[in-house]
KELO-867732 format. One line per field, with one value per residue (C-alpha): x, y negated, z negated; residue number from 1; residue in three letters. Coordinates in pm, whole numbers, always signed. Last residue first. Example, Ala and Ser with C-alpha at 12.3 -4.5 7.8 and 13.67 -1.06 7.14 Angstrom:
2
x <- +1367  +1230
y <- +106  +450
z <- -714  -780
num <- 2  1
residu <- SER  ALA
# end
This chain:
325
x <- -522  -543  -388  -460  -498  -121  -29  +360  +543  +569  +221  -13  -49  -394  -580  -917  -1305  -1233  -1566  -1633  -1722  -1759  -1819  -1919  -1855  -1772  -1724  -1798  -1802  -2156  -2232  -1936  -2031  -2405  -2514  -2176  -2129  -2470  -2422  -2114  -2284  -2551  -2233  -2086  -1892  -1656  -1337  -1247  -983  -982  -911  -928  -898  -1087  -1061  -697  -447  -448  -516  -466  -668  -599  -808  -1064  -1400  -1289  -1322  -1062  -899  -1191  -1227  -884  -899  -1213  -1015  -728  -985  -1173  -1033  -983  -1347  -1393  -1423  -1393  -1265  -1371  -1207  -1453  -1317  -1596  -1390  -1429  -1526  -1138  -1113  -1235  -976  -679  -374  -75  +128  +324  +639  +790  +1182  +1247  +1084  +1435  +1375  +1332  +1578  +1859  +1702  +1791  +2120  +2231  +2080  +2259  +2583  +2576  +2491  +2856  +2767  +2768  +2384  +2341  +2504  +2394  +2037  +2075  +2195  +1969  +1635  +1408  +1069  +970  +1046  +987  +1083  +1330  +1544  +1597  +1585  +1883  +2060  +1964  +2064  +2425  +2466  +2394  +2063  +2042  +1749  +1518  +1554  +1321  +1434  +1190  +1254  +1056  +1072  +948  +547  +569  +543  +290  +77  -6  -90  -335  -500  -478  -736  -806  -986  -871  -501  -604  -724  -373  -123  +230  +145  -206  -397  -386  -158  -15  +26  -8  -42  -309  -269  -545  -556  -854  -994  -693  -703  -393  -285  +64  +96  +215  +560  +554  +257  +320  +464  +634  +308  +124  +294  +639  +860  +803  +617  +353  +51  -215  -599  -730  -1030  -1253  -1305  -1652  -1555  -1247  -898  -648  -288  -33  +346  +459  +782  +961  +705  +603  +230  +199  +250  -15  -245  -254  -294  -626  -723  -742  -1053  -1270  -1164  -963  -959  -681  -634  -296  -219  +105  +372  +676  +1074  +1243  +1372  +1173  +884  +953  +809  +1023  +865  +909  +674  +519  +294  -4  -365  -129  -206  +115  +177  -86  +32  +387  +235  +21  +272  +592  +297  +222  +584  +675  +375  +94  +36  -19  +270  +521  +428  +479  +810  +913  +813  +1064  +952  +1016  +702  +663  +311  +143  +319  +182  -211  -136  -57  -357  -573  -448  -491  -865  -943  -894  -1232  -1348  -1117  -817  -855
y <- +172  -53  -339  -578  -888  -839  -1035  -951  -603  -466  -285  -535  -715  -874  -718  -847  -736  -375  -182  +95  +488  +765  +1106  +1474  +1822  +1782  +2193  +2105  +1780  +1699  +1438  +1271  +1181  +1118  +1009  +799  +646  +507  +383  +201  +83  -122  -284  -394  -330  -37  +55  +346  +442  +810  +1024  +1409  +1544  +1335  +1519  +1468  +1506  +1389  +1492  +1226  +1011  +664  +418  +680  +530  +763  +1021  +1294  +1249  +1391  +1691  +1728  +1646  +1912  +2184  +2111  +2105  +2336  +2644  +2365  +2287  +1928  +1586  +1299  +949  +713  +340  +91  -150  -383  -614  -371  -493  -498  -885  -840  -578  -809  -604  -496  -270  -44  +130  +437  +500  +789  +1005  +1198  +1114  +754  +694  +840  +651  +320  +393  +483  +133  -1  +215  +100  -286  -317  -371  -687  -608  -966  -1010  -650  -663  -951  -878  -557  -725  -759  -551  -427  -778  -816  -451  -437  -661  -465  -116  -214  -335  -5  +206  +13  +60  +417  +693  +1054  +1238  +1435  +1810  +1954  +1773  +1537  +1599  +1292  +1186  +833  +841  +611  +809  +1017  +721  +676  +1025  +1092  +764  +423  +235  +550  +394  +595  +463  +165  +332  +416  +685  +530  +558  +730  +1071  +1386  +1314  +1592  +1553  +1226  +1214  +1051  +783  +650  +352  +248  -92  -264  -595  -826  -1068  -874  -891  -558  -438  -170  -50  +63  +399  +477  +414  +655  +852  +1010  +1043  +663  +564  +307  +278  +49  +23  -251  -254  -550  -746  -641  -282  -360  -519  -366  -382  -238  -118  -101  -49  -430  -506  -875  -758  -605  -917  -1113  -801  -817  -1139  -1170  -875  -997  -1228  -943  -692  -425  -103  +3  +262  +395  +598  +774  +821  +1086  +1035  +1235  +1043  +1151  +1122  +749  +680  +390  +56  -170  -378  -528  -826  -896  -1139  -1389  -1639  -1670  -1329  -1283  -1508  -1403  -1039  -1160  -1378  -1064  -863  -1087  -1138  -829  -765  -538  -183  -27  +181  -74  -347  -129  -39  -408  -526  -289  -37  -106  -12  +310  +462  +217  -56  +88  +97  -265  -355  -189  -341  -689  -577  -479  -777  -861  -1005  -1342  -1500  -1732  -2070
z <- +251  +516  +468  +740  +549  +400  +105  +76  -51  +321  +279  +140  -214  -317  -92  -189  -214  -165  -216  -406  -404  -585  -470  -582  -517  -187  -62  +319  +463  +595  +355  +480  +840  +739  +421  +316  +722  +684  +432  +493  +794  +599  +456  +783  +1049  +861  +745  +492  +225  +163  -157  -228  -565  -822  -1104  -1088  -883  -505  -169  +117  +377  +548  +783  +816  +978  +1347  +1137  +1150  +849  +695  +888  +778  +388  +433  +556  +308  +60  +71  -167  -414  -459  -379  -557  -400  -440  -144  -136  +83  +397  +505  +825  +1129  +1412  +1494  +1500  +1103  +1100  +1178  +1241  +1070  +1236  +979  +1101  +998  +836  +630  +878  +960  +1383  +1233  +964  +1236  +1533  +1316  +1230  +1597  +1699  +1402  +1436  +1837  +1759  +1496  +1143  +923  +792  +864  +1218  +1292  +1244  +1440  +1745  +1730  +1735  +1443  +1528  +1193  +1055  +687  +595  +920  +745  +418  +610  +796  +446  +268  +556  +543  +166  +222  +190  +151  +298  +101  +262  +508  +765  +1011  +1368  +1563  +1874  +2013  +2102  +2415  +2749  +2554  +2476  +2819  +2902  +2621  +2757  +2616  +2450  +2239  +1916  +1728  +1769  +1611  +1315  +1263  +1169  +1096  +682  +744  +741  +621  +326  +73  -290  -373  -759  -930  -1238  -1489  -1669  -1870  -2036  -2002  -2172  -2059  -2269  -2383  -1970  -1781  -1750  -1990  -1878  -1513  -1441  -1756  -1968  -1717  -1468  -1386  -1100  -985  -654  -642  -470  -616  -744  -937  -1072  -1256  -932  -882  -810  -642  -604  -394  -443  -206  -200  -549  -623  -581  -891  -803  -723  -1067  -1258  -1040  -1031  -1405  -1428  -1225  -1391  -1755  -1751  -1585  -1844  -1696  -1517  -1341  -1105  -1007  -663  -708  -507  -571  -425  -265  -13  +271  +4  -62  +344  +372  +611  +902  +916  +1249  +1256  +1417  +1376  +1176  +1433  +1532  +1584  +1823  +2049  +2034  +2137  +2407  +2506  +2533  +2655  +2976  +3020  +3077  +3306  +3320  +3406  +3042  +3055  +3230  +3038  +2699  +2889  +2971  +2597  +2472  +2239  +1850  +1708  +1913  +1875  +1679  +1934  +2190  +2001  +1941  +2316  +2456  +2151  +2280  +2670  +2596  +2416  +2017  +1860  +1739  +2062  +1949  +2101
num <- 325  324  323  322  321  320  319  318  317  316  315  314  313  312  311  310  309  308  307  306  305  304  303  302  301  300  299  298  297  296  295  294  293  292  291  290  289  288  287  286  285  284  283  282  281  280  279  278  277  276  275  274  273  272  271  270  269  268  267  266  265  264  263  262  261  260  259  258  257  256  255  254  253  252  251  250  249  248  247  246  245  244  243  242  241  240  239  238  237  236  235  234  233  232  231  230  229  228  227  226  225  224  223  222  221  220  219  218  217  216  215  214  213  212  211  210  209  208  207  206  205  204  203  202  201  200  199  198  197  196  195  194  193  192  191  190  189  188  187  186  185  184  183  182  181  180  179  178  177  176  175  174  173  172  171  170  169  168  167  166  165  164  163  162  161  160  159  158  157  156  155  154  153  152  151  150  149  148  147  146  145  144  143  142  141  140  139  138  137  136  135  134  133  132  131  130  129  128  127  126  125  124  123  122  121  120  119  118  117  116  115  114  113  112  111  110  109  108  107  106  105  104  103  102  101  100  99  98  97  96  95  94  93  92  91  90  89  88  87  86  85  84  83  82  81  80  79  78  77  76  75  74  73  72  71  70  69  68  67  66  65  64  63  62  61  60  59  58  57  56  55  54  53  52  51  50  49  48  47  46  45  44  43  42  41  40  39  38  37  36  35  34  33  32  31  30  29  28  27  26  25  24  23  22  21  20  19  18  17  16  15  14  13  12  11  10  9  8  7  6  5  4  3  2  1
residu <- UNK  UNK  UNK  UNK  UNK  UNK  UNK  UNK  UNK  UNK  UNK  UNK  UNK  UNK  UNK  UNK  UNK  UNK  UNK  UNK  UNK  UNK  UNK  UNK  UNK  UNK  UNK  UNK  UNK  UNK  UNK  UNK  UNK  UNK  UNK  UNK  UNK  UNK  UNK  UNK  UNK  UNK  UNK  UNK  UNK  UNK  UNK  UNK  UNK  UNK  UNK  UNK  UNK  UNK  UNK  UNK  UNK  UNK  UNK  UNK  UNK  UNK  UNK  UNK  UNK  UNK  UNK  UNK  UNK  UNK  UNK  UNK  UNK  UNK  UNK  UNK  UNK  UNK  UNK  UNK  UNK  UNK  UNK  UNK  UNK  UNK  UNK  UNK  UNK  UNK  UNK  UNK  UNK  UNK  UNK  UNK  UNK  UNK  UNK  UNK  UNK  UNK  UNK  UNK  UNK  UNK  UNK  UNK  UNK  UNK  UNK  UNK  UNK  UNK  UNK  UNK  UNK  UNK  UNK  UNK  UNK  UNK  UNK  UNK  UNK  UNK  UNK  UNK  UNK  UNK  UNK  UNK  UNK  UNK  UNK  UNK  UNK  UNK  UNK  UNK  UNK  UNK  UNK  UNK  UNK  UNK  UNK  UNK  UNK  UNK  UNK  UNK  UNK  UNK  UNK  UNK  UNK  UNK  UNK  UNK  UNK  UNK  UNK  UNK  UNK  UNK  UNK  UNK  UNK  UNK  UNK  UNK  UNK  UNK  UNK  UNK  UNK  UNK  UNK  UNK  UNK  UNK  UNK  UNK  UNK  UNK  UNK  UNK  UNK  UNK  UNK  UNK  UNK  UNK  UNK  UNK  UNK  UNK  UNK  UNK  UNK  UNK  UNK  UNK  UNK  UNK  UNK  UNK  UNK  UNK  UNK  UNK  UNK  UNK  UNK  UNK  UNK  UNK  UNK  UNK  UNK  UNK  UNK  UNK  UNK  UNK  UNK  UNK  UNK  UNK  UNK  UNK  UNK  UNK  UNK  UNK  UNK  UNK  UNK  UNK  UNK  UNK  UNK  UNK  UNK  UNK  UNK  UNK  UNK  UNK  UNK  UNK  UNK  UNK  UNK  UNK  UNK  UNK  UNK  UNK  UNK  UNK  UNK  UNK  UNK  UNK  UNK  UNK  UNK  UNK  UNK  UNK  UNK  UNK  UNK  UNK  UNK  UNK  UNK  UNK  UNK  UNK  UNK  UNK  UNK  UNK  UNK  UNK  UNK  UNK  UNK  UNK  UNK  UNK  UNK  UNK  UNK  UNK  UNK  UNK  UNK  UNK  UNK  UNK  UNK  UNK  UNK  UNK  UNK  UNK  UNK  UNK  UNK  UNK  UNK  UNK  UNK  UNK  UNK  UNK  UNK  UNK  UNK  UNK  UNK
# end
């Protein structure tokens, strides 16, 4: 019987695979001082009870590419549909439903906003009340970043002997028909092994292993763990949209970051300049979080905030329960 709440050797094994996705279960054993086979359980264990899985994901900035956050505001009889219609577009990452089910809010990526962006593909029923669309222009915090790795269940020295290299060119990075089919798989299973990556990409193992340290080291490829946050302690997650005086906010976007409550963080356009999804016990908590931690952020202007009441579309383009932005 699964326990209400992961263990020490669960978040041990989800912080190592934060770090390095696609470690070998004999290393992760070997950092944390247990045995092959204990992770290779843990790990199957948690999988089947949909507390775990591994995606492996594009950042669309490595490839040029812009991302927007969307909001959505519809009548309540109208945003059921329109998250259904949305939720099949192959360029949008994550839905999130909010503010009593009337808002939607998801990432997308497209070079321009607005009717471009989304309209044209939503249904003739649907009754949009009020569409808006903010640039990412920087993020503090997220994509292979983690709440899990917060939480510090292993030690600076640990996670050093896992966190895989990374170089990162300036330039977008080109893609080919072989990237595309690596990425394909990895997008439902971050951790597919290399036998057959290469039986249904129909490359040999070296140019897929190759391949794959390639998208890394260039940041085109990261991976998303997705984890149970009610087994975290942490089920209430809450969208923030701030606004602070420009000549802040790349000190406050850090400080921000920074919270152990910060699932993901990043300046924006618009009004609202600085956004942050957020993941707390409980709702008293979530005030408690608004009047102390971020009241004392320098230059915040003002804040809104509202609750996420469904994922409707997670990270690797399926329902996700642990999405966390």
């Amino acid at each position: 019987m699964e326990s209400d709440y992961y263990d020490e050797i669960d978040l041990q094994i989800l912080h190592a695979l934060h770090l390095d996705a696609r470690a070998p279960f004999s290393r992760i054993a070997s950092v944390i001082g247990v045995s092959d086979q204990t992770v290779a359980r843990r790990y199957a264990r948690l999988r089947a009870a949909g507390s775990l899985r591994v995606w492996g994901l594009v950042d669309p900035s490595r490839l040029g590419r812009i991302e927007w956050l969307v909001r959505i505001r519809c009548t309540p009889d109208s945003a059921g549909d329109v998250a259904s219609a949305l939720a099949k577009r192959t360029d949008i990452s994550w839905i999130s439903r909010t503010s009593g089910g009337t808002e939607l809010v998801c990432r997308t990526y497209a070079p321009t906003p607005a009717d471009e962006l989304l309209l044209k593909t939503l249904p003739s029923s649907a009754r949009i009340l009020d569409l808006s669309a903010h640039c990412l222009l920087h993020v503090f915090f997220g994509r292979s970043d983690s709440l899990i790795t917060k939480r510090g269940a292993l030690s600076p020295a640990q996670a050093a002997r896992l966190r895989p290299r990374a170089v990162r060119p300036a330039d977008p990075v080109p893609l080919d028909d072989t990237d595309h089919r690596i990425l394909a798989v990895l997008r439902g299973d971050g951790r597919a092994p290399i036998n057959r990556l290469a039986a249904e990409t129909g490359v040999s193992h070296s140019t897929v292993q190759r391949r794959i340290t390639e998208l890394r080291e260039s940041g085109v490829l990261y991976f998303d763990i997705d984890t149970d946050r009610a087994r975290l302690g942490l089920p209430i997650r809450t969208q923030l949209w701030l606004t602070v005086a420009p000549e802040h906010l790349d000190t406050t976007g850090g400080m921000l970051a920074a919270h152990p409550e910060v699932a993901f963080a990043a300046a924006i356009t618009g009004t609202r300049n600085l956004y942050a999804s957020v993941s707390t016990p409980s709702i008293p908590s979530v005030y408690e979080y608004l009047t102390s931690a971020v009241s004392r952020l320098p230059a915040v202007q003002s804040l809104e905030s509202s609750l996420v009441l469904h994922t409707v579309k997670g990270p690797a383009g399926v329902r996700s329960p642990g999405a966390d932005h």
